[in-house]
BAGUPA-441064 format. One line per 10 residues: number of its first residue (from 1); their letters; for each residue y, z, x of N, C-alpha, C, O. Coordinates in steps of 0.02 Angstrom, whole numbers, always signed. Example, Ala and Ser with C-alpha at 12.3 -4.5 7.8 and 13.67 -1.06 7.14 Angstrom:
2
1	as	-284/+390/+660/-225/+390/+615/-165/+390/+660/-166/+423/+712; -112/+354/+642/-53/+357/+684/+2/+394/+645/+57/+402/+670
***
This chain:
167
1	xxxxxxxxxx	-59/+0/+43/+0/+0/+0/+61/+0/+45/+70/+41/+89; +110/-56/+27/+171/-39/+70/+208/-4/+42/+214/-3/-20; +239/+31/+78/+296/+56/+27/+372/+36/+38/+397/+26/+93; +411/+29/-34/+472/-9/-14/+516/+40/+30/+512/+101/+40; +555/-3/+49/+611/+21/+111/+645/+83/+54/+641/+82/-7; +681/+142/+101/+756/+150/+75/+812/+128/+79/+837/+106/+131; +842/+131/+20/+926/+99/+27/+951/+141/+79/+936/+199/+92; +995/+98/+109/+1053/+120/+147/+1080/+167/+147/+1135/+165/+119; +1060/+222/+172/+1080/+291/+173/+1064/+349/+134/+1095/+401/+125; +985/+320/+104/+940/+346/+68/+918/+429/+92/+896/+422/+148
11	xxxxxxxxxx	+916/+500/+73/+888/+544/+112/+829/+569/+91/+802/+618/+116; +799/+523/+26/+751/+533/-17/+698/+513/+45/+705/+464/+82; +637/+566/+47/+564/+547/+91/+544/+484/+52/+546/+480/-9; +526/+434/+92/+496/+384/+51/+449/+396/-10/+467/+378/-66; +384/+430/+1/+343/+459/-61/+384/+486/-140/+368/+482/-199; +451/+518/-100/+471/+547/-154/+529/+482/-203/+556/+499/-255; +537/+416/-174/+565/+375/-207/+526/+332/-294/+483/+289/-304; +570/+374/-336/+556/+343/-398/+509/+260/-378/+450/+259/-398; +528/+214/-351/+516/+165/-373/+437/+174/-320/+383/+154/-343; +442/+204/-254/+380/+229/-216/+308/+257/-270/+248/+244/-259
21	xxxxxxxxxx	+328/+287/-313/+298/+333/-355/+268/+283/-403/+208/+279/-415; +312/+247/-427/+301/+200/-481/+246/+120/-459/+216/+82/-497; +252/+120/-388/+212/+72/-355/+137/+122/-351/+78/+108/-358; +163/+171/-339/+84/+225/-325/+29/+245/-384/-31/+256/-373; +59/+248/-447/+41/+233/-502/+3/+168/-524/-54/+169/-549; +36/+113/-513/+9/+46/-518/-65/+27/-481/-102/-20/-492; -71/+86/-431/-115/+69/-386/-168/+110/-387/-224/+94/-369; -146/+179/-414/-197/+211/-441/-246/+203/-501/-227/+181/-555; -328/+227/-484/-369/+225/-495/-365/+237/-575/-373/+186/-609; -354/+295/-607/-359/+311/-663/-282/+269/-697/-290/+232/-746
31	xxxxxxxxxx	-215/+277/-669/-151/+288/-699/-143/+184/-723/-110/+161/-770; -203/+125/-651/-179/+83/-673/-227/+54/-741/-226/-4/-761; -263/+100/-766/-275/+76/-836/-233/+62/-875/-240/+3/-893; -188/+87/-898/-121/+65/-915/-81/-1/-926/-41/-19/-970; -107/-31/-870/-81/-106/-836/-129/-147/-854/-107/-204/-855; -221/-141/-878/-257/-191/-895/-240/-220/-954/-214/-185/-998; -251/-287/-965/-253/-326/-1042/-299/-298/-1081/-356/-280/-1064; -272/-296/-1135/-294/-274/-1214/-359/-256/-1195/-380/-209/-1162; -384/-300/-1219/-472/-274/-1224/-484/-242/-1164/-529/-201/-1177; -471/-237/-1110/-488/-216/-1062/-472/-147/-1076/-519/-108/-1072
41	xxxxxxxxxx	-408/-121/-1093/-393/-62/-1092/-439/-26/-1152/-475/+23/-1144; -428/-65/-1220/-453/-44/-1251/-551/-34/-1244/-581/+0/-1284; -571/-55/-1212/-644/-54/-1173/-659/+34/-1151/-700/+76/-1171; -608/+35/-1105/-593/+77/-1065/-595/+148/-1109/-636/+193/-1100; -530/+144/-1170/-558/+208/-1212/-597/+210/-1261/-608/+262/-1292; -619/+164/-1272/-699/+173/-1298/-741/+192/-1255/-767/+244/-1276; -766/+172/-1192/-807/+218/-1151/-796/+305/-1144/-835/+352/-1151; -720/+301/-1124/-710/+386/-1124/-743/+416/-1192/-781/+464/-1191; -727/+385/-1248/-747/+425/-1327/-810/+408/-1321/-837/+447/-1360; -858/+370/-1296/-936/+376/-1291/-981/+422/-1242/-1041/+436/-1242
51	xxxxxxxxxx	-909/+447/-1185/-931/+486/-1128/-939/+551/-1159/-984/+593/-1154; -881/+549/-1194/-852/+634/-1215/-914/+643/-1265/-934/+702/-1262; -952/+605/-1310/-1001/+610/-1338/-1032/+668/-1319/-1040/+712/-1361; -1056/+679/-1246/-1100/+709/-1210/-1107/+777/-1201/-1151/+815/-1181; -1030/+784/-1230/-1000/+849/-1242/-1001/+880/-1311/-1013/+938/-1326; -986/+831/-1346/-966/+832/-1430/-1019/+818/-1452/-1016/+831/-1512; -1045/+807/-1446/-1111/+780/-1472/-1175/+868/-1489/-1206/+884/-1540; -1170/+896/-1437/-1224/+961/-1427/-1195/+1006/-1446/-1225/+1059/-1457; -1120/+1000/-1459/-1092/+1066/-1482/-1072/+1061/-1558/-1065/+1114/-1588; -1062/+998/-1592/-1077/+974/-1653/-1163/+992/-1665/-1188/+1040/-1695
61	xxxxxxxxxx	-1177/+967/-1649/-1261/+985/-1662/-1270/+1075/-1679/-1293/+1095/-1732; -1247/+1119/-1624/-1261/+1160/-1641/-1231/+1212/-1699/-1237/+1272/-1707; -1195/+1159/-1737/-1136/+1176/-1776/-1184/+1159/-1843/-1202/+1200/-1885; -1201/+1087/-1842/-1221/+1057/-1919/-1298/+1008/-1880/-1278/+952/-1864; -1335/+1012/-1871/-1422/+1000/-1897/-1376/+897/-1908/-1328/+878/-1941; -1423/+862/-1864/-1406/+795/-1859/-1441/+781/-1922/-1417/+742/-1963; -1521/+825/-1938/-1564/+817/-1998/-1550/+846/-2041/-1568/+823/-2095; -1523/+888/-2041/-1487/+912/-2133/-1400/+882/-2156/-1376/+863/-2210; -1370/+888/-2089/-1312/+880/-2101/-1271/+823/-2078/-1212/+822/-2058; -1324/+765/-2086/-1293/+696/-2031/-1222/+674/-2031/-1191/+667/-1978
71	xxxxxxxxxx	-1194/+663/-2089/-1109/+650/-2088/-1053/+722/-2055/-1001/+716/-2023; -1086/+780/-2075/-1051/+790/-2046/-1056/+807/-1969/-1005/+802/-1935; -1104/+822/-1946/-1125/+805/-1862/-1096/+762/-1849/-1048/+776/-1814; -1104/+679/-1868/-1049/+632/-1864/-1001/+645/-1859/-985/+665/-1803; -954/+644/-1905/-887/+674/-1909/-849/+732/-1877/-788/+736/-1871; -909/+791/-1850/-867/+829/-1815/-878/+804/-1723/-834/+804/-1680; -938/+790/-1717/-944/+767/-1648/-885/+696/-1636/-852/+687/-1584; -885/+661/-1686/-820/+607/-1666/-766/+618/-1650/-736/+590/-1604; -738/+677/-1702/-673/+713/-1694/-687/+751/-1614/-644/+750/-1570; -729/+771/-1610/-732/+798/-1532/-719/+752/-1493/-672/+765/-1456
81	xxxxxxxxxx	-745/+699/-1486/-743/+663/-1429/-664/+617/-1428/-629/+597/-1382; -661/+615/-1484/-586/+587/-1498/-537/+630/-1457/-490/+610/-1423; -560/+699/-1467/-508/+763/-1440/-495/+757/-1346/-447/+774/-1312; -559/+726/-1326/-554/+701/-1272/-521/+631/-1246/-486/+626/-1195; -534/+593/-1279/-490/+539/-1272/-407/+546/-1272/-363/+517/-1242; -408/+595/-1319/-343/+637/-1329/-296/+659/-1266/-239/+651/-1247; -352/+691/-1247/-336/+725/-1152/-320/+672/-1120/-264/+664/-1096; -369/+626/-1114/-365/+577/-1045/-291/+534/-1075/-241/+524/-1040; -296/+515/-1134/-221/+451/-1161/-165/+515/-1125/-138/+497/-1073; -151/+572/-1146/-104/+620/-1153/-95/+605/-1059/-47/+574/-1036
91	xxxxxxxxxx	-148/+632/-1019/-128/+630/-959/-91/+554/-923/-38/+542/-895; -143/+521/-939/-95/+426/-937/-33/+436/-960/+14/+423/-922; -23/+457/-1014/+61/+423/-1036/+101/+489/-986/+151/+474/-954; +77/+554/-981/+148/+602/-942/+142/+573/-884/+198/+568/-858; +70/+538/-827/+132/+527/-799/+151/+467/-790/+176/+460/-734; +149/+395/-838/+197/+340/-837/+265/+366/-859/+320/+346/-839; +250/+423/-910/+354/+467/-927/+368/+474/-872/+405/+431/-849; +348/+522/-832/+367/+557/-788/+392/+511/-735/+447/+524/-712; +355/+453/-708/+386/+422/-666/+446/+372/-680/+487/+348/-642; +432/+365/-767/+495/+313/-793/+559/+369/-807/+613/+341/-815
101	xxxxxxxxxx	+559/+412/-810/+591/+459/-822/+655/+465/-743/+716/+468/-740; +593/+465/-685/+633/+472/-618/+681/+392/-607/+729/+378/-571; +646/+358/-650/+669/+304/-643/+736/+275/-673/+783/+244/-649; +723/+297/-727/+788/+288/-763/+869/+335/-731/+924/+310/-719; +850/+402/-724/+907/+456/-706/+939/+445/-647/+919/+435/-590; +1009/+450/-679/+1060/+430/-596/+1041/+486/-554/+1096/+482/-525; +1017/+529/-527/+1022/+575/-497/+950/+586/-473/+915/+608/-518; +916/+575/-413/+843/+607/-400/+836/+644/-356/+860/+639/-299; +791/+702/-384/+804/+780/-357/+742/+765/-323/+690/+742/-346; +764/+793/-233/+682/+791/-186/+692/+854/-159/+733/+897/-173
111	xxxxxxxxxx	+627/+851/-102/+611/+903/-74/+605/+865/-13/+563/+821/-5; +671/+893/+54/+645/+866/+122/+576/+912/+159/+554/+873/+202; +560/+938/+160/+515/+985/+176/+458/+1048/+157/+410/+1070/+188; +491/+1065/+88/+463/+1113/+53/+501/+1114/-9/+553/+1086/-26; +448/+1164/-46/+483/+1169/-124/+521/+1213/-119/+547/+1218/-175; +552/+1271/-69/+621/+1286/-70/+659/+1249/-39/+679/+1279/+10; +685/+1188/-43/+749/+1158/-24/+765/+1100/-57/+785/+1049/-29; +756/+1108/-134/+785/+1057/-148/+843/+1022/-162/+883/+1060/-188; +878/+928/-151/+920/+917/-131/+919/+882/-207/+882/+902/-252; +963/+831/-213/+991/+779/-261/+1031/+725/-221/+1070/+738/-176
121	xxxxxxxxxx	+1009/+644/-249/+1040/+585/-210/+1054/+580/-277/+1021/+600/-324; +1127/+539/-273/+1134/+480/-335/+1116/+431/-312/+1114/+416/-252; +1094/+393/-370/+1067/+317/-338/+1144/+283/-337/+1197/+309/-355; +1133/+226/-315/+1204/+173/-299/+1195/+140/-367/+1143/+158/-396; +1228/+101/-396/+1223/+70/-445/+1185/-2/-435/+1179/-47/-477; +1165/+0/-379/+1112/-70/-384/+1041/-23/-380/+1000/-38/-423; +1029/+12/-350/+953/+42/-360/+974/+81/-427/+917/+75/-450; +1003/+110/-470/+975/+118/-529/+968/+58/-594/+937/+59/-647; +1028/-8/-553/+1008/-52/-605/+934/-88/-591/+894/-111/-632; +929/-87/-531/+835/-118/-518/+783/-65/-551/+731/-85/-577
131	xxxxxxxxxx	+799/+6/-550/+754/+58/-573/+747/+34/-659/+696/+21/-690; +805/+34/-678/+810/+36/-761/+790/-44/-794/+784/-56/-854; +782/-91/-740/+746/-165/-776/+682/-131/-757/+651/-119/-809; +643/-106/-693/+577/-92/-685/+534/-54/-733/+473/-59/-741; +587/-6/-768/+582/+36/-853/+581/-2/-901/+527/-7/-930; +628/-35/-924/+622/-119/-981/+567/-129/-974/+522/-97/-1001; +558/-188/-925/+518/-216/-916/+455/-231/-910/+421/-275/-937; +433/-162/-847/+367/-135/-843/+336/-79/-869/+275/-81/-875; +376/-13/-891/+325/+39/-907/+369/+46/-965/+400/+99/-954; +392/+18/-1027/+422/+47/-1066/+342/-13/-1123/+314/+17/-1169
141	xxxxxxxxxx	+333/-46/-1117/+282/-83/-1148/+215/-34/-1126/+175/-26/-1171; +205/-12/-1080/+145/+20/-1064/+168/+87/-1115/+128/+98/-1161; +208/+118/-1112/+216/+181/-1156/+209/+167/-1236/+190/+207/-1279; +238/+73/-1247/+231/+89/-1307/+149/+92/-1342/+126/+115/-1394; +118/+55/-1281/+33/+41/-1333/-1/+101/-1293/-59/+91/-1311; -3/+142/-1262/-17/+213/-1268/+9/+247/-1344/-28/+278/-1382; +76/+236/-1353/+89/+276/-1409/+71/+242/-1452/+65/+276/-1503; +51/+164/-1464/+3/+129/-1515/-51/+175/-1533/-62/+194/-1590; -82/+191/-1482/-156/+199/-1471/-171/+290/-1496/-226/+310/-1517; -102/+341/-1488/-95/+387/-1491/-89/+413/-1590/-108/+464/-1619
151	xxxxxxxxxx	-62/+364/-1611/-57/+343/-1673/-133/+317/-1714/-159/+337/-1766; -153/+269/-1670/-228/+263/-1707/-278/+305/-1691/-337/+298/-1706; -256/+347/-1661/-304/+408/-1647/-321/+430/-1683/-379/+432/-1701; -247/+470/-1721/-217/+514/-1743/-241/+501/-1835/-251/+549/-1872; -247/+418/-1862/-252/+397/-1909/-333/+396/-1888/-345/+403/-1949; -377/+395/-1869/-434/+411/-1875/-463/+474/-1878/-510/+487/-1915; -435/+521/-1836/-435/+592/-1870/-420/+616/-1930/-451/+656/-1966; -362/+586/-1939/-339/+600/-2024/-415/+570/-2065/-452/+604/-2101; -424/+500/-2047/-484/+462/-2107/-534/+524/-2099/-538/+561/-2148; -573/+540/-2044/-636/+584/-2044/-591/+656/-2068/-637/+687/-2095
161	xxxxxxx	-531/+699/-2073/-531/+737/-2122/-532/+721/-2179/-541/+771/-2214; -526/+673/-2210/-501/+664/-2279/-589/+644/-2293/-616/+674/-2340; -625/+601/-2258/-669/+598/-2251/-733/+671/-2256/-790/+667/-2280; -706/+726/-2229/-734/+776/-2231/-731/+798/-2286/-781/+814/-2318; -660/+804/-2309/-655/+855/-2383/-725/+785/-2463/-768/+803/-2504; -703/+730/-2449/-748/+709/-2500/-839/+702/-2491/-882/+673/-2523; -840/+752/-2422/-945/+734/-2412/-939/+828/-2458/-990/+859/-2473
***
């Protein structure tokens, strides 16, 4: 990974540069799911909700009998594993915020050395106007189909309660 230069009179550690962070993301393992096409992503959390099964699945069971009580074993082991999918989307989107967040703000607060000394740079007005198209452009579409996806979650939980109250 290269990492981009600092501006001209930058005192930000490279690592700690918004747009550094935001390249480190892209490149990471878990965070660049985010960045795959549709089906791909969507692939992706369907496996987690078939993983989390493994979990939801035995502790539903020991709740409701797969042989006496099949829908709702269904229904509560889904909602479990959903609850996990829950976790992993939740961790993806804080930190695409978090780094669009550094990205957007005139002001980025570092640490030259340790977490007692922290400083503040303003950006110049050309690195926050490159920061705030890299937000447009690139992670403000990734936040929105996370929060797509956070929403159809959310409406499938609702169906299996409403679903619950009529078994």
């Amino acid at each position: 990974m290269t990492k981009n230069s600092s501006p001209a009179g930058c005192p930000v550690p490279s690592e700690q540069l918004p747009l550094n962070q935001y390249e480190e993301l892209r490149e990471s393992w878990f965070f660049r799911w985010a960045l795959l096409d549709t089906n791909t992503y969507i692939r992706k959390m369907v496996w987690i909700w078939v993983g989390s099964w493994a979990i939801a699945g035995p502790v539903a069971a020991a709740s409701f009998s797969p042989t006496k009580f099949p829908v709702q074993f269904l229904l509560a082991a889904s909602a479990g594993a959903i609850l996990f999918l829950f976790l992993a989307l939740t961790r993806l989107y804080l930190g695409w915020a978090y780094v669009s967040s550094r990205l957007v703000d005139t002001i980025v607060v570092y640490e030259e050395s340790g977490w007692y000394d922290g400083q503040t740079w303003e950006k110049p007005a050309e690195v926050l106007t490159r920061d705030r198209l890299v937000v447009s452009y690139q992670i403000q579409p990734l936040l929105k189909r996370m929060q797509q996806t956070f929403a159809v979650l959310t409406g499938l939980l609702l169906l299996g309660a409403i679903s619950w109250r009529l078994v």
